[in-house]
C-alpha positions in Angstrom: 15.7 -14.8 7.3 13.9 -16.2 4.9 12.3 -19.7 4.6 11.8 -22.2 2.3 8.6 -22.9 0.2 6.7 -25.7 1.8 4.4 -28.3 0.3 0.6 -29.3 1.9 1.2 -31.5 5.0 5.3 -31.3 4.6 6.8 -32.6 7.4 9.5 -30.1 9.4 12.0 -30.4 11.7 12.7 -27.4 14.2 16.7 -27.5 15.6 16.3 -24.7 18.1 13.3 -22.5 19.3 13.6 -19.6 21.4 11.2 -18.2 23.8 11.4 -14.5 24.2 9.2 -12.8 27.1 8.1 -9.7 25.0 5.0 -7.3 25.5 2.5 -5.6 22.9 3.7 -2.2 22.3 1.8 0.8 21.6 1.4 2.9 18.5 4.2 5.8 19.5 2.8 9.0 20.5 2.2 11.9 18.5 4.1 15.0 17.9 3.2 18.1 16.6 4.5 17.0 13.2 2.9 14.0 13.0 -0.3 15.4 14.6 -0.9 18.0 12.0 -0.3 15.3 9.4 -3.3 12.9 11.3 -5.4 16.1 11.1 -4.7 17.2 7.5 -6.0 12.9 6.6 -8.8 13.1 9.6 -11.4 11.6 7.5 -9.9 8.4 6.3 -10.6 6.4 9.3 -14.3 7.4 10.2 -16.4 4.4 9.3 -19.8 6.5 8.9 -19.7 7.0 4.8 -21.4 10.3 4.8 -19.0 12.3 7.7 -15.9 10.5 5.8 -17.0 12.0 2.7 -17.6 15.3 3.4 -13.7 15.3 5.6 -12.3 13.5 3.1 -11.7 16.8 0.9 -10.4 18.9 3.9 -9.4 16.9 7.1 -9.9 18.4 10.4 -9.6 22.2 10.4 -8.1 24.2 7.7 -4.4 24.5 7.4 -4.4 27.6 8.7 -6.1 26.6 12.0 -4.6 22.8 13.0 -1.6 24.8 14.3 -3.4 26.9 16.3 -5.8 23.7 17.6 -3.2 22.1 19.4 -1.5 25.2 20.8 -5.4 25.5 22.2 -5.0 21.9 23.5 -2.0 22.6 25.4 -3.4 25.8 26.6 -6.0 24.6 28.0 -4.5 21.7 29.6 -5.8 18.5 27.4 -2.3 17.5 26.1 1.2 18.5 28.0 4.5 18.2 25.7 6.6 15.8 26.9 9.6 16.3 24.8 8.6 16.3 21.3 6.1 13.8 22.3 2.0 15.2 23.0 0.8 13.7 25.9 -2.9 13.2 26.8 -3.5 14.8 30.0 -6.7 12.8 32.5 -9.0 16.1 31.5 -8.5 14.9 27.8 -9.4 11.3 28.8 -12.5 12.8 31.1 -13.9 14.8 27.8 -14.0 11.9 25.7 -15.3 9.6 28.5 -18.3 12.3 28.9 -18.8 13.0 25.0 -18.9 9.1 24.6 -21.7 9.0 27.4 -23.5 11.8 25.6 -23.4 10.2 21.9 -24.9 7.1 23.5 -27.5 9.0 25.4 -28.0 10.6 22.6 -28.6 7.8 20.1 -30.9 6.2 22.5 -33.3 8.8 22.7 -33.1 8.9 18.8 -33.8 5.5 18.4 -36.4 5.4 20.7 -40.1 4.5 19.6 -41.0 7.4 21.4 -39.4 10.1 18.7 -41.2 8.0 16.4 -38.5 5.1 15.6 -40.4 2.1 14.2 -38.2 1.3 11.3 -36.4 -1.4 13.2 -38.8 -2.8 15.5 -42.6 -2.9 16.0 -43.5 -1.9 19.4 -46.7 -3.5 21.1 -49.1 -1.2 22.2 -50.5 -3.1 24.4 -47.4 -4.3 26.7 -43.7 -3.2 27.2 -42.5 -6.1 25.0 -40.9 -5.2 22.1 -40.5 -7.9 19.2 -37.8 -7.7 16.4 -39.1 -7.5 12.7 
């Protein structure tokens, strides 16, 4: 369908409008195909520069090893097939629920003023209050 150009503040007239009851979808599933292809362009989507850089020549694995990652996957249980469609299994869901706790555990400790971390605070010696710079 396409529609008419319209002037700033032009006046239109609707002659029927339809209300359809309709739900967000989500992105379709992966297959092995499509997988492999996600892997082989890994790097495009990681915001930090440096990591996106240094994937952005290779993508995740080496040709010779993406196959052999996801028959791993399946082996061990974190996707099932389901069809041609991959599945995440709840042990897939669990691992990146735990690695997600340990990045932030992880990056807390690093920017703590204990490891030395002033750069984006000053921390008062003489108190627990912390004051931005």
């Amino acid at each position: 369908m396409n529609l008419p150009p319209l002037e700033k503040n032009e006046r239109i007239w609707a002659k029927d409008v339809e209300v359809k009851a309709k739900a967000t979808q989500p992105p379709p599933r992966f297959t092995e195909a499509t997988l492999l292809t996600a892997m082989e362009g890994a790097g495009k989507l990681i915001e930090d520069e440096e990591l996106r850089e240094a994937m952005s020549e290779r993508g995740l694995g080496t040709p010779a090893t993406r196959a052999a990652t996801i028959e791993g996957l399946l082996a061990e249980e974190y996707l099932h097939r389901n069809g041609r469609e991959l599945q995440p299994t709840a042990k897939a869901f669990s691992l990146l629920f735990a690695l997600e706790q340990l990045r932030s555990t992880k990056s807390a400790r690093r920017n703590s003023p204990a490891n030395g971390n002033t750069s984006s605070r000053k921390w008062n010696t003489g108190g627990s209050r912390a004051t931005s710079s």
